[in-house]
C-alpha positions in Angstrom: 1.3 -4.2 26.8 1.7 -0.7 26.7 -1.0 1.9 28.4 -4.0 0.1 29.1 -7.6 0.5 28.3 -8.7 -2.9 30.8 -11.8 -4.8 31.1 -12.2 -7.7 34.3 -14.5 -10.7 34.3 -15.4 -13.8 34.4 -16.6 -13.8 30.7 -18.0 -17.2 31.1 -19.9 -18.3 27.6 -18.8 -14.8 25.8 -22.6 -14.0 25.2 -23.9 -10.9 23.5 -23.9 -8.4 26.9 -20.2 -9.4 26.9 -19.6 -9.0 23.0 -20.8 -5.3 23.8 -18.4 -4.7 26.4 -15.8 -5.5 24.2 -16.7 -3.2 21.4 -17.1 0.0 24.0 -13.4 -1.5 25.0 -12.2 -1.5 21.3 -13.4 2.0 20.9 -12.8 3.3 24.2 -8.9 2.3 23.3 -9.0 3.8 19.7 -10.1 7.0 20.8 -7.4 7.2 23.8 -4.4 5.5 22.0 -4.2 2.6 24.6 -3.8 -1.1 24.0 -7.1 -3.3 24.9 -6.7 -5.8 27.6 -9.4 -8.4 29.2 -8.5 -9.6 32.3 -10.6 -13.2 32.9 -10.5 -15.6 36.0 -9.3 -18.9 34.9 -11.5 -20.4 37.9 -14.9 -18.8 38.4 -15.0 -16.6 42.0 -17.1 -18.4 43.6 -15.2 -21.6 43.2 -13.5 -19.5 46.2 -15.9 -17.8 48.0 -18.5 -20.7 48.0 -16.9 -23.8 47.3 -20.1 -25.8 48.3 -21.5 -24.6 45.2 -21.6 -26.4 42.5 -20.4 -24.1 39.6 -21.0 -25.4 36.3 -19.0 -23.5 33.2 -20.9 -22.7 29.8 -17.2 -22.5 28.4 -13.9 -23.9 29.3 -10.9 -21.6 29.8 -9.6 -22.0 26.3 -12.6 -21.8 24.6 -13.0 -18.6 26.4 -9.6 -17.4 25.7 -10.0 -17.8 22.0 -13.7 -16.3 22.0 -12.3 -13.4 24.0 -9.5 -13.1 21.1 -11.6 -13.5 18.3 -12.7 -9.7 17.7 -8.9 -8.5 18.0 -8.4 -8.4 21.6 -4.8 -8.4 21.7 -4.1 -9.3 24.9 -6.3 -11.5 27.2 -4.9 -12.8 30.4 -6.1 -15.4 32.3 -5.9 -14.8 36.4 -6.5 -17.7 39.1 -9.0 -16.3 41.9 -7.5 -16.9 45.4 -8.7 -16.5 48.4 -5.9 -13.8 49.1 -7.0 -12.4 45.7 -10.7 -12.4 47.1 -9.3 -10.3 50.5 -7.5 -7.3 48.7 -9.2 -3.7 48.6 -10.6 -2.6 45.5 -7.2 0.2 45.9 -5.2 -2.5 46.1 -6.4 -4.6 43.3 -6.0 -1.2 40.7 -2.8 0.1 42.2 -1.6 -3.4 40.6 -3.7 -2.9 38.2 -2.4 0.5 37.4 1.6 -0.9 38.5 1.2 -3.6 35.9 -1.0 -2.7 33.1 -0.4 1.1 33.1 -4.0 0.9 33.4 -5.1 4.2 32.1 -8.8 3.4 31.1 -11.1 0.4 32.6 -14.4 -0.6 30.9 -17.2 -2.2 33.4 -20.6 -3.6 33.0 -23.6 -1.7 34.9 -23.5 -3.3 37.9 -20.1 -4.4 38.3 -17.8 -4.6 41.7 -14.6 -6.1 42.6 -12.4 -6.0 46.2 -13.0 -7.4 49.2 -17.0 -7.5 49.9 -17.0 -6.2 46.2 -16.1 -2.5 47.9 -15.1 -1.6 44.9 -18.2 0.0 43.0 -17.9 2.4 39.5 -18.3 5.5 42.2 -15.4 3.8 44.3 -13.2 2.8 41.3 -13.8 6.4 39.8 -12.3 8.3 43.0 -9.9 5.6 43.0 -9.3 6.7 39.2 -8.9 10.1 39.7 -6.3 9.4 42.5 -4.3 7.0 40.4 -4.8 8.9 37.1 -7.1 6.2 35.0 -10.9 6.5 33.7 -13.6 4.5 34.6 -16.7 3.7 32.0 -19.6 1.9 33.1 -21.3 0.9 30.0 -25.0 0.3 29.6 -26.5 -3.2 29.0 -26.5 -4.9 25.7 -29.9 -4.7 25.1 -31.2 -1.8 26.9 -32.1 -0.4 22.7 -34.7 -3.5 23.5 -36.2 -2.4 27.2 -39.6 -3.1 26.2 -38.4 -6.8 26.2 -37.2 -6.4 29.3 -34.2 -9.4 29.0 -31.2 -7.3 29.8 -27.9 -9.7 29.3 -25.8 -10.2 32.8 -23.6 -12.3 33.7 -26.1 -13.0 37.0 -28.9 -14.7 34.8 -29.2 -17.8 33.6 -27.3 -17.7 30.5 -27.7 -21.0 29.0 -30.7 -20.2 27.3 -29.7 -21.0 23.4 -30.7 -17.3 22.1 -28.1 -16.0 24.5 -24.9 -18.7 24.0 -23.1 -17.6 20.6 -19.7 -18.1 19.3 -17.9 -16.2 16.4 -20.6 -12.7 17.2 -19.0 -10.1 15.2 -18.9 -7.0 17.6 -18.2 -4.4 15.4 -22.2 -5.2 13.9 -25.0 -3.1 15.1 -28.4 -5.1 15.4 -30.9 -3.8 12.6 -33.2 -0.5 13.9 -36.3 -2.6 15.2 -34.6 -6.2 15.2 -36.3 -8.6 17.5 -33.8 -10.5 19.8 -34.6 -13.9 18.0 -34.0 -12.2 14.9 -30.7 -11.0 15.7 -29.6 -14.4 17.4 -30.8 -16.2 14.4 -28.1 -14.5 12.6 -25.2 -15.7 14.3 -24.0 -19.2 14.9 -25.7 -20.9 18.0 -23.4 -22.5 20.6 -24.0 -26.4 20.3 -24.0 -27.9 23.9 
């Protein structure tokens, strides 16, 4: 791939907060020369972690391969969770990472975490960063611009709510100053379940 500017997730149902990662990814890589790359889990985490739970996908792992490709991520490469996986230290995770990828840039959500006991934190991956020699960029929430109606898109809410499940967004478009989220969602194709 080249030097790396890396996302990681679970990117389950490609929804608007995720279509917004991926355009801070896109332009992250412009500006630094580096080739974008999503990392996704072909099996969700907690498949691992809590197998008693029942986990139930809004999309399968090709439909969320070709969602993930469909604003011109070039490379998106699907990785199997493991229990070993799950025990490694957020240094050893992005030392591979790094090894692998040439990771020189990697593009999180606000509140995300990987490693063991999710150790690694943005402030932990950053020191990590500046041992290894790559960036870290925690961007803000999709629709933070719409605070005052307080539904911020993360993966840890209940996504299947039809204004948040969309296929073919086009993240390179800016909502419209003042746009209501049921505007904006009526502009794009709905996922049919």
């Amino acid at each position: 791939t080249g030097r790396a500017c890396c996302a990681i997730g679970m990117f389950d149902g490609v929804h608007l907060g995720h279509a917004h990662l991926l355009r801070r990814l896109q332009a992250a890589a412009a500006r630094r020369g580096l080739t974008p790359v999503v990392l996704t889990f072909s099996n969700h985490p907690l498949s691992v972690l809590r197998p008693e739970l029942p986990i139930v996908l809004i999309t399968s792992l090709k439909e969320r391969l070709e969602l993930l490709h469909a604003p011109g991520i070039e490379h998106v490469i699907p990785i199997t969770f493991t229990r070993e996986l799950s025990l490694h230290s957020p240094a050893e995770f992005k030392g591979a990472l790094y090894e692998c990828l040439e990771l020189r840039h990697f593009v999180v959500g606000p509140d995300f975490a990987l490693g063991h006991d999710r150790e690694g934190t943005v402030p932990v991956l950053a020191t990590l960063g500046s041992k290894l020699g790559y960036t870290v960029e925690a961007v803000d929430t999709f629709l933070e611009a719409w605070a005052a109606h307080g539904v911020p898109l993360r993966s840890g809410r209940d996504l299947r709510d039809d204004r948040f499940l969309v296929v073919g967004v086009d993240v390179d478009a800016e909502a419209p100053s003042g746009c209501s989220i049921d505007a904006l969602v009526r502009q794009m194709k709905v996922l049919e379940r």
